[in-house]
Each structure stands twice: as C-alpha cells, then as structure tokens.
C-alpha positions as CSV (number, residue, x, y, z in Angstrom):
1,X,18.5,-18.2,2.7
2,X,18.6,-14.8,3.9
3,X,15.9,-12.9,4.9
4,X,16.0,-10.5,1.4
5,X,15.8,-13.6,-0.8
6,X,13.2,-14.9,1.5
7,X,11.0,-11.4,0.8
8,X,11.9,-11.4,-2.8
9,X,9.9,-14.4,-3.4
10,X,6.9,-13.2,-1.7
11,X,7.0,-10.1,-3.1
12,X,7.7,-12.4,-6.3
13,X,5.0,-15.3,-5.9
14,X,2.4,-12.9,-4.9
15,X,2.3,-10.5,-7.5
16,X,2.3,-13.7,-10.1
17,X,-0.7,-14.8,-7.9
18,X,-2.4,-11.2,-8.5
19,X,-1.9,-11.3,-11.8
20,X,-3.2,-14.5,-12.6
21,X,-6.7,-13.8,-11.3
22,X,-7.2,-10.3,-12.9
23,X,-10.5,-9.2,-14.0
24,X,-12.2,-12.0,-11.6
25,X,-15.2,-10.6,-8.9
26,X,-12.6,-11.6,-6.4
27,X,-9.5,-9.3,-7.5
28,X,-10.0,-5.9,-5.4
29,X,-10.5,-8.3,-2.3
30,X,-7.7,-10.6,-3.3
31,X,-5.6,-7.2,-4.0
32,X,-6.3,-6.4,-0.4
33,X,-5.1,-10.0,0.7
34,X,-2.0,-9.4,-1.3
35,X,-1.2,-6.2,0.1
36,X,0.4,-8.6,3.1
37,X,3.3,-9.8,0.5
38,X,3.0,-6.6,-1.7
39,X,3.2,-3.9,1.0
40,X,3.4,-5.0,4.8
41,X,6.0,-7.5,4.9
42,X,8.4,-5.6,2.8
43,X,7.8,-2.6,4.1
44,X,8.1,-3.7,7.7
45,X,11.2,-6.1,6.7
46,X,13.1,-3.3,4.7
47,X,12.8,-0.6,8.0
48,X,13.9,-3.1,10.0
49,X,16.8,-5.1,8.6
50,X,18.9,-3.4,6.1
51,X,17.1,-0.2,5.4
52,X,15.7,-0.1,1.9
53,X,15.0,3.1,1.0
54,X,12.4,4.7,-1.6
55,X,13.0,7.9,-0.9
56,X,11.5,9.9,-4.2
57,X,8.5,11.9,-4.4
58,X,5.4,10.5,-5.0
59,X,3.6,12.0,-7.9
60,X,-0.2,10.9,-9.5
61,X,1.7,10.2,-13.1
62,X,4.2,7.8,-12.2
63,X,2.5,5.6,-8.7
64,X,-1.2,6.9,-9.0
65,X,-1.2,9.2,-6.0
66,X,-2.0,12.6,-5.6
67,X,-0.5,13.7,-2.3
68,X,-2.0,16.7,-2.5
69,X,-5.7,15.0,-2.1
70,X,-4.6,13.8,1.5
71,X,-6.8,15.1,4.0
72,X,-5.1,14.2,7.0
73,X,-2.8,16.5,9.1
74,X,0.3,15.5,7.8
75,X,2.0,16.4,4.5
76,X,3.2,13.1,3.2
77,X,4.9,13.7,-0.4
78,X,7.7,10.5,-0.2
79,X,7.1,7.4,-1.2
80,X,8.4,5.4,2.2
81,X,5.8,7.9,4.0
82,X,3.1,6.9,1.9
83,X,3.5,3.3,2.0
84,X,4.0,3.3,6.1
85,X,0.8,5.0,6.3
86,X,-0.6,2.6,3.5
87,X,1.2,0.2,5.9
88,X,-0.5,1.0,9.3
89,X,-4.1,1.5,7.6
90,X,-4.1,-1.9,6.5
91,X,-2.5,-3.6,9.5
92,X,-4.3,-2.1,11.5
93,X,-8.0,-2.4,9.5
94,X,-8.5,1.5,9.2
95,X,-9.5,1.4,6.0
96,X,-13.0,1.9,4.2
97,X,-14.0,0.1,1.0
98,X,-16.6,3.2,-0.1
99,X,-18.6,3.8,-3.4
100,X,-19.5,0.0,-4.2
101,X,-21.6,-0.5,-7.3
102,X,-24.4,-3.1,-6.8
103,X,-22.3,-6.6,-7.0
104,X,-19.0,-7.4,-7.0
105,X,-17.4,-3.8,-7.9
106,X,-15.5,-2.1,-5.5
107,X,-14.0,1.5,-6.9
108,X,-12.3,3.4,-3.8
109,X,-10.5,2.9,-0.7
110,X,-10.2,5.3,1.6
111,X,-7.0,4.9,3.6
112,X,-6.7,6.8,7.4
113,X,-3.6,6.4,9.8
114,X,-3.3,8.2,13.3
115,X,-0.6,8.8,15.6
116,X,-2.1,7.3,18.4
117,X,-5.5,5.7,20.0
118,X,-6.6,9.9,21.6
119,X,-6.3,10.7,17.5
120,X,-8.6,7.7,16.7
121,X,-11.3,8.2,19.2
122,X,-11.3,12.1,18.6
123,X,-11.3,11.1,14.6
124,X,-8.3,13.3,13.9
125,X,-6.3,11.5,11.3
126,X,-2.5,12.5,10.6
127,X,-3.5,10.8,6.8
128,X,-6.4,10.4,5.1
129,X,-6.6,9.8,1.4
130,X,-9.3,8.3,-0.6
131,X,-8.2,6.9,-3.8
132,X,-9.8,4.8,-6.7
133,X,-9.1,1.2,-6.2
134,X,-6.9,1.1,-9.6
135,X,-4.7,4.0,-8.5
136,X,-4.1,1.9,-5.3
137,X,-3.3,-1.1,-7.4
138,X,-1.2,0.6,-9.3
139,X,0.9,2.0,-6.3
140,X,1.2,-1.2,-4.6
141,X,2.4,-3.1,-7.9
142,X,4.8,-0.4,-8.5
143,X,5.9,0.1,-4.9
144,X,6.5,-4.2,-5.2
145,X,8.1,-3.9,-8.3
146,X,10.9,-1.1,-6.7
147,X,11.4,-3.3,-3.7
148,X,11.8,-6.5,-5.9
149,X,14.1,-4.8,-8.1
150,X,16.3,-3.4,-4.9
151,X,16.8,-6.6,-3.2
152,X,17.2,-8.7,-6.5
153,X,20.4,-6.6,-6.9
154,X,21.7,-7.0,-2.9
C-alpha cells in the first residue's frame, strides 16, 4: 500500500472516530487527539512525499479563520501556511486552551508558532491567533476533507 492510501485511511478512520463522539464532555479534547490524523500527519506526509498543495486563501466564510485576527509577525493568508503553523503549535504543545466555562466546556484555543527557541524565550511569536474552538473544528475537518479528497483521486 502506498503511503497516500495509507494517510487516506487515517485521515478517513479518524474523522469517522470524531464524528461519532460529537457532543460528548470529551470531544474538544478528543478533537485535539485527532488533530494527529486530521492535521499533522498529512500535513507533514503531503510536504514531504509528493507535494500536496492547498494553496488558496484562507477566508473566515469558507474554513472559519480570519487571518486578519493573527497577532503574530507574520502575515499568513494561505491555507498550507495556516495549517503548518497549526502544525508546529500542536507538535510542538504551544498552544493554550483559554476561556473554559466551569466543567467540561472548552471555547478557544489560542494557537502561537515561532521561528526559533530566541523567539520563544523573548515571547515574539511569528503567529498567534486565538480562535473559538468550533472555528478550529471547522478548519481542521475541512482542511481533512481537501486532503482526503486529493489523494482519493492520486
């Protein structure tokens, strides 16, 4: 099997597995756990293997994120940007879960990437965008869905 079949059933399997526990106390952290088979590995496989390009502008209407609300020192307005930042947040745990409710309700992530370790220490983020945890949903399932789609069709 090559390695495109073998992420098109992750990407597959796990966004059947987030689906079927939607609307459980455990679905923003088991979104987060997903984000692995959602985001990571294809977006790691796709840049390293055959290139798999998203290469359209990301907009708050069609994936749920405003570029404009990014804080960080870079302009990032295409969708392979934004996931590679989404990318390097999660991997590499620089990411806050903020504005809990009391129990099991999470409502925003904020998501920071850095060029290197001197921008981490001095807190000098090249992206930093804090989004409601729906809107994040949203661009991961869609970002999934694109990537499914591609390699279904290689």
């Amino acid at each position: 099997m090559s390695s495109y079949r073998h992420i098109y059933e992750i990407v597959s399997r796990t966004k059947s597995l987030l689906s079927n526990n939607e609307d459980t106390e455990y679905e923003t952290t088991l979104l987060l756990n997903c984000c692995l088979g959602l985001l990571i590995i294809p977006q790691q496989e796709t840049s390293r293997t055959k290139p798999v390009f998203l290469r359209q502008r990301v907009s708050y209407d069609e994936w749920g994120i405003d570029p404009n609300q990014n804080k960080g020192a870079e302009a990032t307005y295409d969708i392979g940007e934004v996931t590679r930042h989404f990318r390097n947040s999660l991997a590499h745990n620089r990411f806050d879960i903020i504005d809990c409710n009391p129990g099991p309700s999470i409502n925003n992530i904020r998501i920071r990437d850095y060029y290197d370790e001197d921008d981490v220490k001095q807190g000098k983020p090249n992206f930093d965008l804090t989004l409601s945890i729906s809107d994040f949903k949203r661009f991961v399932l869609k970002y999934a869905t694109e990537i499914e789609n591609i390699l279904k069709n290689l």
